[in-house]
N, C-alpha and C positions, 0 to 999 in steps of 0.2 A: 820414872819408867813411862807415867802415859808423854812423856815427849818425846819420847823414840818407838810409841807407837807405830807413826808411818812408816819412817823409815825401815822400823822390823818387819813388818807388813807389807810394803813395796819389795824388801828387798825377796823376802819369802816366796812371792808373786809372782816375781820375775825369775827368779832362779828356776823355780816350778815348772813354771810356764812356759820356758824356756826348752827345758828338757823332753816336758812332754810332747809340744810341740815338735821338737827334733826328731823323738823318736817316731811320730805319727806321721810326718811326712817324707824326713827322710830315710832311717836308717830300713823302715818298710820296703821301700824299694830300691835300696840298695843290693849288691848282690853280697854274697857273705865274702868271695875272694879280693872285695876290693877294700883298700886298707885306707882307713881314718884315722885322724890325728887327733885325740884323746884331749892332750892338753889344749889343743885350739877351741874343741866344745867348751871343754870346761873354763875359760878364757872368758869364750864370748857369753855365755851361761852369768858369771858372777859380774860379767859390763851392765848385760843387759839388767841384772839384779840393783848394779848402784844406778842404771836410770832410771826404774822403777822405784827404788828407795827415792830419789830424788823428787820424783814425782807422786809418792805417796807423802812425802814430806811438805809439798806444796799445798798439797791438799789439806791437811791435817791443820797449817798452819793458817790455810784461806778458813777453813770452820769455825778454827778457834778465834779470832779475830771479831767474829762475829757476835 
């Protein structure tokens, strides 16, 4: 398990991060009549998660090395 640290923690990160970000900047000023596509968040939400897992996994793997 601690070798999929990063990855659980990047991916967590991003997915997060991700969402709340969306909804802070944009679903705020959106108006309620205009229509979003659900699956494309959710889509770009768990990319952004495997690049952050990827990049948590870099990392993890640059500490440990050391």
């Amino acid at each position: 398990m601690k070798t999929k640290a990063g990855l659980i923690a990047g991916f967590i990160l991003g997915v997060t991060g991700f969402l709340f970000l969306f909804k802070i900047i944009f679903l705020d000023h959106i108006s309620p009549e205009d229509e979003l596509a659900p699956g494309i968040v959710v889509i770009a939400s768990v990319l952004n998660g495997f690049l952050f897992a990827f990049i948590g996994s870099l990392i993890q793997n640059y500490f440990v090395k050391k």
